[in-house]
N, C-alpha and C positions, 0 to 999 in steps of 0.2 A: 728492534727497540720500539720502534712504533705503532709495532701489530701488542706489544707489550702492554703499552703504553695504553692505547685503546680500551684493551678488555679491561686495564684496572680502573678503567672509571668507572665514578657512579653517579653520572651527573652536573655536579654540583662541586668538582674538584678538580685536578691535573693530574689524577693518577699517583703511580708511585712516586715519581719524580716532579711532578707538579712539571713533567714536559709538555704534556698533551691536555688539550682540554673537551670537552664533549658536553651539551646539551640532552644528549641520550645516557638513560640508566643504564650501566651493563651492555652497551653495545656488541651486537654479536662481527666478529672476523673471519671472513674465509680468507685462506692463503693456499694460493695454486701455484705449485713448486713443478714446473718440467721439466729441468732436467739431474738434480741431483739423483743420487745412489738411497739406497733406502739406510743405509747406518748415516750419511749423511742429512737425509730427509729427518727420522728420527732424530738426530742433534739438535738439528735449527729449532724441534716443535718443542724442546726440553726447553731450549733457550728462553723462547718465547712464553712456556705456562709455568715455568720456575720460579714459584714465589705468588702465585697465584692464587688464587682460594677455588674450590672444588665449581660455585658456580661457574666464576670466572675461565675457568677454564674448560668445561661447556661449552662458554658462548664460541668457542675458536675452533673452525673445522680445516684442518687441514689435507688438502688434496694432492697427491703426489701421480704425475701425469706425464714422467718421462717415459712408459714404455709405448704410448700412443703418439701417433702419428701429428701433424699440424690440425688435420681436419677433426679428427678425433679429440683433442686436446680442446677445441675451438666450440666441439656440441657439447662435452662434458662441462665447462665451464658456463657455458650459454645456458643449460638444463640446468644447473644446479642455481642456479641467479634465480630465475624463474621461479623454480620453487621453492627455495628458500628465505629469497630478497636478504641476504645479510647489509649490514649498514658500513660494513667497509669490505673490497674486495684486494687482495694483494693478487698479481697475476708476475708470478716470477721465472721464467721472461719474457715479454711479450714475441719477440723474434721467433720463438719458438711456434704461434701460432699461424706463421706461411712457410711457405716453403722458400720463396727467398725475398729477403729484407730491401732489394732494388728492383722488386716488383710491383712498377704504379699502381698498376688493377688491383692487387691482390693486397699490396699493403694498405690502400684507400678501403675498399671494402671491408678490410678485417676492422678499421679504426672508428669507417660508420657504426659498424656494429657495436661495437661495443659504446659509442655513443649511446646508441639507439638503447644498450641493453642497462645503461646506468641510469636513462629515463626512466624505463619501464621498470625497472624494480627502484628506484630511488636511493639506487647505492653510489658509494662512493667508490672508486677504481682508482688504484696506486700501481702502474707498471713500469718494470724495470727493464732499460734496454741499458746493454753495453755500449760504451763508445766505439767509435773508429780508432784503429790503431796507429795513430798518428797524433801530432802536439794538438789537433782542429777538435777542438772541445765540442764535439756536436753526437748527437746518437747514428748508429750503425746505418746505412744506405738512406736509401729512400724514404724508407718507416719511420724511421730517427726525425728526416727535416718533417714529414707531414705529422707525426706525433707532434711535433714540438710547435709547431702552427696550432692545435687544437687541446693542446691540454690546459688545462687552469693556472697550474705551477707544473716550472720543470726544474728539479736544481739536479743538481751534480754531489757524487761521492766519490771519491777520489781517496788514495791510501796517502798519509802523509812521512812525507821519508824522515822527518824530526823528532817524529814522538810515536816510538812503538808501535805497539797495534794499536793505531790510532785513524781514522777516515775525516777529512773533509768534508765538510757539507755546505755548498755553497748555491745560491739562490743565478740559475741562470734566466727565466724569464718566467714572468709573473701576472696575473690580469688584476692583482692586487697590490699591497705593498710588500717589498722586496724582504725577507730576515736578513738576522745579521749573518755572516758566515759563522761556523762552531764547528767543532769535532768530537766525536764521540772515539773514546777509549774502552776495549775491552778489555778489562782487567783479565786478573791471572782464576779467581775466581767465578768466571760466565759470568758476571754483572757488567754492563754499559755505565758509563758515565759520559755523560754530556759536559764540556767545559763551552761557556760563550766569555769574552769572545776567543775566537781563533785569531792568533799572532804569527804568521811568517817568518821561517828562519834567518835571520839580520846574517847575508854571509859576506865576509871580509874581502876586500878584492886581493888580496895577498891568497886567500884558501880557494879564492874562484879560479884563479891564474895555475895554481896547484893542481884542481883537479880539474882543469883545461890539457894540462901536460901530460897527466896520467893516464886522461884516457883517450892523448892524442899517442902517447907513444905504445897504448896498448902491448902487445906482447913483446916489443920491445926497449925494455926499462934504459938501455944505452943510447936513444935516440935524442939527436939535440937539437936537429933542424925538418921544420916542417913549412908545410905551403899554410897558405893561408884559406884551402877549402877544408883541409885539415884539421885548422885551430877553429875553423867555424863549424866543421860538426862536432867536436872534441869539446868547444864551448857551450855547443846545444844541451850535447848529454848534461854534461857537468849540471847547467840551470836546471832542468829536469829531476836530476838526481838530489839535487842541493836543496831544494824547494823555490829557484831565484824564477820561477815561470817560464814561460814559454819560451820559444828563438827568439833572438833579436834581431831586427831590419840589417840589410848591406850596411848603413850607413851608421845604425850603433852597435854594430858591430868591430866597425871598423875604430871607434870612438874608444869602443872598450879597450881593444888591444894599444890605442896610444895612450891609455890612461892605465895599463899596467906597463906598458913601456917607460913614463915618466918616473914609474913609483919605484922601478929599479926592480921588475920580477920577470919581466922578459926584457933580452936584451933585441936592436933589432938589428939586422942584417940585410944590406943595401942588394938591390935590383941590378942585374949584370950593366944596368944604364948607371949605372948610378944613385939613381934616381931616390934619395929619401923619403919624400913625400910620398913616394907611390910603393913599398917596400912590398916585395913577393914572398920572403920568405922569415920567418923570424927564428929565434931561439931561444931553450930555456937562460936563464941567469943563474950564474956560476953559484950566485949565494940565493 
C-alpha cells in the first residue's frame, strides 16, 4: 500500500488515498522482493501498479532476488542504488541479505551499509524483517535489536484476529512523533483500505474464561480439572488469539483466575492442604 501510495503522487497531494504525502513529483520506487515465487512476485507488483497510470507505473522497478545468494542479493541491490538513486527503496527482507540474523559482524556490517548506501544515493530505505517467534515484539536475532537502534521509525504489522484480512499497524519506536495505531483491510477486490483509528477487541471475561478451557482441554473436550501451569498457558493462547495482548504477570494472572472464579465461570477446587488462598488446581463451572 505504500509503495502504492508513493508512485501516485504528484507532489502537491496524498496520492490515491490522501495516505501518503511527498514533496517529490512522481517519485520513482524500487522494490526488492527475496524471497517470493515468481506467480507470487508478479501478484504483489499487479497490486502495487493497479490503478495506476502508464507514467506512474514506470516510476516502479521491481527486483525479484530470491534465486541469489545473501551476497549476491546484497551487490545487486547495492549496484542498482548506485545507479539508479530511486527516491524510495523497499528491501523485502532484509534477513535475507546475511547469512545468519545473530551474526554481530555480519548483521553490523550489512546495516552500515546500507546506511552508508542511503547517503550516497539520497534514498529513502523501508526494510522488512520478521519478528521472533514468541509474544517479545522485537525483530528476528541480532539484526532485529541493531536495526531497531538505527532506523528512523520502526512500527510493527501484525494480522488482526477481529477483522478479516485485516493487519495492525502500530508505531514501535520513533526519532519523531509516534502515529496513531490503524489497520489496513484488504478487500475482496485487491484494494487496501486504511481505517484510523484501530479499536481492540472489548472481550468479555465470561468468553476469556471460555476459551482459557477450550484451549486448556485441547484434544480433550471431557476434561474438568486442570493445574494452574495449564490455565496459564491456556490463558496466554486465548489473549493472543482473542486480541486481549500479550501474557500476563504471575501476579495478574493469578488476579484473573479469582476474578472469573467470583463471577461464577470457574469454579475452584481446594489444594490437598486445604489451603484456599493458595488453590492448585481449578475447574470448569457446570454452567
Amino acid at each position: 500500500m505504500m509503495a502504492k501510495e508513493l508512485l501516485a503522487c504528484n507532489g502537491d497531494d496524498g496520492g490515491e488515498d490522501g495516505v501518503v504525502t511527498s514533496d517529490i513529483p512522481s517519485p520513482t520506487v524500487t522494490y526488492f522482493d527475496t524471497e517470493q515465487s515468481n506467480y507470487h512476485s508478479a501478484k504483489m507488483r499487479n497490486r502495487i501498479t493497479d490503478g495506476l497510470t502508464a507514467v506512474q507505473k514506470g516510476n516502479l522497478t521491481y527486483m525479484r532476488l530470491r534465486e541469489e545468494n545473501s551476497r549476491g542479493r546484497l551487490f545487486l541491490i547495492v549496484d542498482h542504488m548506485l545507479n539508479n538513486r530511486p527516491n524510495v527503496a523497499f528491501i523485502d527482507g532484509v534477513a535475507d541479505l546475511v547469512t545468519d540474523t545473530n551474526n554481530n559482524t555480519e548483521s553490523s556490517q550489512m546495516l552500515s551499509l546500507l546506511m552508508e548506501l542511503a547517503e550516497k544515493t539520497d534514498s529513502h530505505i523501508i526494510a522488512i524483517l520478521h519478528n521472533t517467534e514468541s509474544n517479545v515484539k522485537k525483530g528476528r536475532g541480532h539484526l532485529g535489536s541493531e536495526y531497531e537502534r538505527k532506523a528512523e521509525t520502526v512500527y510493527m504489522v501484525e494480522k488482526a484476529k477481529d477483522i478479516g484480512s485485516s493487519s495492525i499497524v502500530t508505531a514501535q519506536h520513533t526519532r519523531n512523533a509516534p502515529f496513531e495505531t490503524f489497520h489496513i483491510t484488504h478487500k475482496g477486490d485487491g484494494r487496501l483500505e486504511l481505517s484510523i483509528p484501530y479499536e481492540p477487541p472489548k472481550v468479555s471475561d465470561g468468553d476469556m474464561c471460555r476459551a482459557m478451557i477450550d484451549r486448556a482441554q485441547g484434544s480433550n473436550p471431557g476434561k474438568t480439572t486442570f493445574t494452574k501451569n495449564e490455565l496459564e498457558e491456556a490463558h496466554a493462547k486465548a489473549r493472543k488469539e482473542l486480541g486481549g495482548g500479550d501474557s500476563l504477570s504471575e501476579k495478574q494472572f493469578r488476579n484473573e483466575l479469582g476474578n472469573f472464579i467470583r463471577q461464577g465461570f470457574l469454579e475452584e477446587v481446594l489444594s490437598a492442604s486445604g489451603k484456599s488462598h493458595n488453590p492448585k488446581l481449578y475447574k470448569k463451572h457446570d454452567n
